[in-house]
N, C-alpha and C positions, 0 to 999 in steps of 0.2 A: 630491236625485236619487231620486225613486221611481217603482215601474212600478204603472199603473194595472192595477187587476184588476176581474173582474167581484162576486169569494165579498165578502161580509163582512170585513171589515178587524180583526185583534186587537190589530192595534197600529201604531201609528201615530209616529212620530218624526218633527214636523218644526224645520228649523233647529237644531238641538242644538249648542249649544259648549262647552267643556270645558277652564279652563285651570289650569296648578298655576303661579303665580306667574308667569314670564313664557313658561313652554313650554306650546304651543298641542297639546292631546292630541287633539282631533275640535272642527272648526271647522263649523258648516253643515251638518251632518250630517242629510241627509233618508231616510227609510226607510216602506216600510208591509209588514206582515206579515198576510197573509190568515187568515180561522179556517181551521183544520186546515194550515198549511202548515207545511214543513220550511225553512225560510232559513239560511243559512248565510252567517255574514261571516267573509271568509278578508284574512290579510292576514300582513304578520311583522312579529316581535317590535317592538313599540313603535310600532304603526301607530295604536292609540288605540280597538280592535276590544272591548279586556275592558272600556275604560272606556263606549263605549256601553252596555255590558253590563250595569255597574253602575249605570249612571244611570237604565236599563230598571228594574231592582230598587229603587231606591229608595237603595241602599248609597253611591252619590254624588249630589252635586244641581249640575246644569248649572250653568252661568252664564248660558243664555240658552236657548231653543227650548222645545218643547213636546212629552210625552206623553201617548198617549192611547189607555188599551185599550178595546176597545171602544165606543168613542165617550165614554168618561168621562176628564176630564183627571188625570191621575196625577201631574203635575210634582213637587210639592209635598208629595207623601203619605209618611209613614214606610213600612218593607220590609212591615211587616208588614197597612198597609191596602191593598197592590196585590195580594193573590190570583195568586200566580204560584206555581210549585214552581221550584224552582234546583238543578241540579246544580253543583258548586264540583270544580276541580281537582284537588283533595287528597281529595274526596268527604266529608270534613267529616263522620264518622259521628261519634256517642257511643262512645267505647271505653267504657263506664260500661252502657250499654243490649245490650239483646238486639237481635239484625237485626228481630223484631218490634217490641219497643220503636221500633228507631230511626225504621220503616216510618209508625209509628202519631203518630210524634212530628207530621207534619202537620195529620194532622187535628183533633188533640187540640190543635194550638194553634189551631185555627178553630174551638177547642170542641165541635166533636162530642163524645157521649158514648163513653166507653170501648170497649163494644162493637161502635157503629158504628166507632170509631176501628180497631180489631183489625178487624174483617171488611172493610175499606176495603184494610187493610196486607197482609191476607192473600191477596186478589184481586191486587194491587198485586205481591204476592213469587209469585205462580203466574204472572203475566201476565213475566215475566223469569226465568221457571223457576229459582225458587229454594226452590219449596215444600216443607216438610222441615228446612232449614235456621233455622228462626224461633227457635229459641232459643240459637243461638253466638253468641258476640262476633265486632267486628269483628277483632281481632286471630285469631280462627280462622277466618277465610275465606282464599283468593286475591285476589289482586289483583283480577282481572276478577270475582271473587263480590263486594268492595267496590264496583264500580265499580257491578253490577248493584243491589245493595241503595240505594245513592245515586241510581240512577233511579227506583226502585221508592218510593222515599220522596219525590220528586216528585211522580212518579204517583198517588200515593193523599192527595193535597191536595186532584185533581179538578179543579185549575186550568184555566182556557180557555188559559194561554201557559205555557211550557216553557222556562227561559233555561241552558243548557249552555255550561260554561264550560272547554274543551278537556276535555272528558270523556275519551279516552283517553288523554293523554297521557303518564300516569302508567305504562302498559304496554307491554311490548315489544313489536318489530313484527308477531310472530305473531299476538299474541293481538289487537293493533287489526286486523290484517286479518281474524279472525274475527268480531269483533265492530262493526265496521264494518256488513255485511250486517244483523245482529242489531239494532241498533238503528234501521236505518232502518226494519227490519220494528218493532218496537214504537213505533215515531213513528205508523208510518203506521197502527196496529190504536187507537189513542187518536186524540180528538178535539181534540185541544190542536194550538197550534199551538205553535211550536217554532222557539227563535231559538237555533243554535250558533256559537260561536265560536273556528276554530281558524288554525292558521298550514297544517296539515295539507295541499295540492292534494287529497292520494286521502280525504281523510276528510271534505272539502266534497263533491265531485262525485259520492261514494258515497253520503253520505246527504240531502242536503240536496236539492230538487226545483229549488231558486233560490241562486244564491250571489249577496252581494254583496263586489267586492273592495276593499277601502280601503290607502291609501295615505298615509303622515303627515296622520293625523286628518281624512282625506275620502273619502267615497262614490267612486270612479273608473268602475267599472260593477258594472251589475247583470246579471241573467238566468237562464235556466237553464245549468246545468253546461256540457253541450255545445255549446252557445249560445259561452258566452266562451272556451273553448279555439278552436272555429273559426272566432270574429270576434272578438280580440282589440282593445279601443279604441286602445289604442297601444300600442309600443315594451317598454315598462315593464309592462305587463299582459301580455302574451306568452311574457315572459322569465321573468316571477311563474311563470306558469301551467303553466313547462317546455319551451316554444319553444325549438329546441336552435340554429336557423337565423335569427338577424337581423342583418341586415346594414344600413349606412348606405343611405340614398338621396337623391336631388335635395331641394335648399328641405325642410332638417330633417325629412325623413320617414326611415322604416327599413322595408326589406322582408322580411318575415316568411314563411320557406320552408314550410308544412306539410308533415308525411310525406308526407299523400296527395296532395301536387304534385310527386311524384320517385318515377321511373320506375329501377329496376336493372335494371343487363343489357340497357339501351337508350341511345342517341345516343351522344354521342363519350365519347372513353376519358379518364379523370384520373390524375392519379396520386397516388398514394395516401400522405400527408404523416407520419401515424400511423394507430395500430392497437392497441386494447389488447381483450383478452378478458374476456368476462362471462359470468355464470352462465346467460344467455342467446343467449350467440351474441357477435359483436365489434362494438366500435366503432370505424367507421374516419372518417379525415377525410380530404378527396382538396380537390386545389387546384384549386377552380373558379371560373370568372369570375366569380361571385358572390360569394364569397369564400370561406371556409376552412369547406368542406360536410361539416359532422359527422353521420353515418348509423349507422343500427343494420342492422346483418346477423342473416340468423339463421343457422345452422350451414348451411341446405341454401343459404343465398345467400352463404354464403363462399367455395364454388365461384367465384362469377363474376369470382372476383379473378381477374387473368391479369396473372405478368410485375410484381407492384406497380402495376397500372393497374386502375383500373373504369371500365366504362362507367355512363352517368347521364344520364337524360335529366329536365331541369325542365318540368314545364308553365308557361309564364308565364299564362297567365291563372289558375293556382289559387294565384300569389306576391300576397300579402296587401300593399299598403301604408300603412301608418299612422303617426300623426305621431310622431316620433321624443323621447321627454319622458325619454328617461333621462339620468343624470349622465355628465361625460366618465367616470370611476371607475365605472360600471356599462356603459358602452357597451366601456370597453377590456374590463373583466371578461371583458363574455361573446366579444369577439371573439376575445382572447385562451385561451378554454377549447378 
């Protein structure tokens, strides 16, 4: 499943499968990655999202399909003849080297000379504002100064691809909501393009220009961010993506309520089943024909409660129908929240 584009292609994945004995990790797995783009495969834990990843790198070897960066077949090449830079989870620094050291260690294994290798690292640590810092260890930085130096040591490989492997994850929510913004701006000031891989919704749609989402080791959809949140392919992609509203419908479909299909403080009154407070205002759920209508309020629309009732008015033509592909245990889940 990939989307035709017009730029240059950096990478290419097609048919990919992927098995450990008899559990199937990514079956069929089609993909193409444009030069300069940001892609992003989101999916949860155990969908088979890091093992493309690794097979991208070189670090696993398929069982069947084909890579291709650039127009050169990759299948079959060790890590170190694919010309990629790789950020790793843990960020994988040298506790042993200086943040220059660790910067320079790319190029220096592409041979460059020493010098080039440092004036590569050193461009590489300004371009992630970290210039200054080049002689502490990694044990003397923060968190998000290791995660920066692990980009940085990417960066100055000079790679045409960028493979990120849940790059924040290792940080608490403030600092990825910081650094969220920060990295898509240094994706997009580099010419590389850029395959991430996270479970994350707000850390695909933040940085990434295209997500793909997978599901038990297969492509489901692709597109851009706001693309899949407002045309959901099914059921189960909706509910992924934080669809707070689906409900069954006729011949195994499920109708999918978007925010901006529901009107407060307009059409008939519900009444209101629960109600719990957020750092943002409430969440209430009012008993509607449609089913059990979970809403976010904000402080100035908790007025319009009257009496334990809301009014609400649905648009039906902005209610999404799509085919219904989740498990009974995932359909009761969400009706049940």
């Amino acid at each position: 499943m990939s989307s035709p584009t017009t730029a240059p292609t950096a990478l290419s994945i097609q048919r990919l499968s992927k098995h450990y004995g008899r559990t199937v990790a990514v079956q069929d797995f089609s993909l193409d990655v444009a030069a300069g783009e940001t892609l992003a495969l989101l999916g949860p834990s155990g969908c088979g999202k890091s093992t493309v990843l690794r097979c991208v790198a070189g670090l696993e070897r398929p069982d069947s399909g084909q890579i291709m960066m650039e127009g050169r077949e990759m299948t079959g090449l060790p890590p170190e003849a694919r010309d990629i830079g790789m950020v790793f989870q843990d960020y994988a620094l040298f506790p042993h080297l200086s943040v220059l050291g660790n910067v320079a260690y790319g190029p220096r294994m592409r041979r460059a000379p020493r010098a080039e290798a440092e004036r590569r690292a050193r461009e590489a640590l300004a371009l992630v504002d970290l210039s200054g810092l080049e002689h502490r260890r990694p044990d003397q930085l923060s968190g998000g100064q290791q995660q920066r130096v692990a980009l940085a040591r990417a960066l100055a490989t000079g790679s045409g691809l960028l493979l990120l492997d849940e790059p924040l994850s290792n940080l608490d929510e403030k600092l990825r909501h910081e650094l969220r913004g920060e990295l898509k701006s240094l994706l997009a000031q580099t010419r590389s393009a850029a395959l991430l891989v996270t479970h994350d919704q707000r850390e695909a749609l933040a940085v990434a220009g295209r997500v793909g989402v997978m599901r038990a080791g297969q492509l489901v959809q692709v597109g851009p961010g706001p693309d899949l949140f407002a045309r959901p392919a099914t059921a189960w992609v909706a509910a992924f993506l934080g669809h707070a509203n689906i409900f069954k419908g006729p011949n195994g479909t499920a109708r999918v309520v978007p925010e901006q299909a529901v009107r407060l403080g307009a059409g008939d009154s519900y009444h209101i089943t629960a109600q719990v407070l957020t750092d943002s205002g409430s969440e209430v759920t009012v008993d509607h024909p449609l089913g059990p209508l979970r809403l976010h309020l904000s402080p100035r629309e908790h007025g319009l409660i009257k009496g334990g009732q809301l009014s609400v008015q649905v648009d039906e033509a902005g209610v999404l129908q799509v085919p219904d592909d989740r498990g009974p245990v995932e359909a009761q889940s969400r009706a049940g929240r």
